[in-house]
N, C-alpha and C positions, 0 to 999 in steps of 0.2 A: 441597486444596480452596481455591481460590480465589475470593472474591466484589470485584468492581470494581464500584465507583459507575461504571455506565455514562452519566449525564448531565454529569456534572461531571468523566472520564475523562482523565489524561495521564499522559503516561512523556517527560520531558527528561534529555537527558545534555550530550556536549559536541559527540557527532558528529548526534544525532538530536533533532526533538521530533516526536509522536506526540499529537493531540489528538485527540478524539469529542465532537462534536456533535449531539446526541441531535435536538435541531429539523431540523435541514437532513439527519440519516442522516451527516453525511458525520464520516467518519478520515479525518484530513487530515495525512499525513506528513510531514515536512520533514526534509530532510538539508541539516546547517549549515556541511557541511564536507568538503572532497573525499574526506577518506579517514578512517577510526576511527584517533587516536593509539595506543590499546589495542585489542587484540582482544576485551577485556571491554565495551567500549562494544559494539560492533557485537553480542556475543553477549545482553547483557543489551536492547538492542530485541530482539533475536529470541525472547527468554522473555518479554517482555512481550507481545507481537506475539500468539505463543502462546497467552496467557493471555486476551488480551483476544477471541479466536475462540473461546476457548473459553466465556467468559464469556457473548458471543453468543449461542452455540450452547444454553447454560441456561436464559436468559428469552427467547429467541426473540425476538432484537433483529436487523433487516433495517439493514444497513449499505452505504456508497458508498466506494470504498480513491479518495482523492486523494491520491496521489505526489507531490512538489516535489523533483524530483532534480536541478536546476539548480546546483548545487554539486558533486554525485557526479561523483568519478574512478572509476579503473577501479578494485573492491574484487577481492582476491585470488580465485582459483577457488575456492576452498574455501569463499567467505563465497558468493559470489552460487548456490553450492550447494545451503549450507544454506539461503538462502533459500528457493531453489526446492522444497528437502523441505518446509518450514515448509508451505510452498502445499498441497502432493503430500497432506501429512497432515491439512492441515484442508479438502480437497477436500471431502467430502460436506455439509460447515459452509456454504463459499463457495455451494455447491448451492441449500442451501438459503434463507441469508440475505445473499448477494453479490447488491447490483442491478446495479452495473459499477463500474469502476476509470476513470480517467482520471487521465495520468501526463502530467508538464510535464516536458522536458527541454529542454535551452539550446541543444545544435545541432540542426541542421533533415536535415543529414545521416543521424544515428544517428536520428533521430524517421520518418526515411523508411524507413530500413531496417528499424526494428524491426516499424514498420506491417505492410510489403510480407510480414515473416516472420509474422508475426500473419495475413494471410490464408491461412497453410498449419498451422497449429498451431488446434488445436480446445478454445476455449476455453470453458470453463463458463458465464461471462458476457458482457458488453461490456466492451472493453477496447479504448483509443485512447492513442497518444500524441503530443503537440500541443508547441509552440512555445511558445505564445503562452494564457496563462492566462483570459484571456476564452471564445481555443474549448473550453479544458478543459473550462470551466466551464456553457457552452453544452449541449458533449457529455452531460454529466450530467443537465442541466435534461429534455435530450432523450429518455433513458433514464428520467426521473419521469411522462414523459407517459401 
């Protein structure tokens, strides 16, 4: 059992920090660093990650995922895996208290491709990724309307 002060919320390590914003809705990720030195940084955001959707999920707190993955290299198959279960498991969570994601990445390249794959994968919420931290930001504003 887990209880998180959700208004005053964070998880920093060396590869990631993790806040929540209780005023604005928004988890605001930040990755500080191309790659986790240990595999225990990368795993312990993902138990926090965990924890705090599930936390969520208790007091019926309606959250915004802001990404800042403009330092992210490519993370091993195995991490952006388990990412993706971390997602797969707290699905009916995101359901019901995901309003959208908006994700900032530094090339315009990978920000086009992942788009273009985003309109063929069916996602739960809105989900954009952007350049340029202003449209991030816009996107979300847009999603509150």
């Amino acid at each position: 059992n887990y209880f998180i002060n959700l208004i005053n919320m964070s998880f920093e390590n060396d590869f990631v920090k993790l806040t929540f914003n209780k005023e604005t809705l928004r988890v605001h990720v930040l990755i500080k660093k191309e790659l986790p030195k240990k595999n225990e940084e990368f795993e312990d955001f993902l138990t926090y990650f965990d924890n705090f959707y599930q936390a969520c999920d208790k007091i019926n707190q309606k959250i915004i995922l802001f990404y800042d993955l403009r330092e992210l290299g490519m993370l091993k198959y195995e991490q952006y895996n388990k990412w993706t279960e971390l997602f797969k498991k707290n699905e009916q969570i995101s359901i019901k208290y995901l309003i959208c994601s908006s994700i900032l990445c530094s090339s315009s390249i990978i920000t086009n491709v992942i788009n273009t794959l985003l309109l063929f994968y069916k996602n739960t919420k809105p989900v954009k990724i952007f350049t340029s931290e202003e449209d991030a930001i816009d996107f979300i504003n847009e999603q509150l309307k």
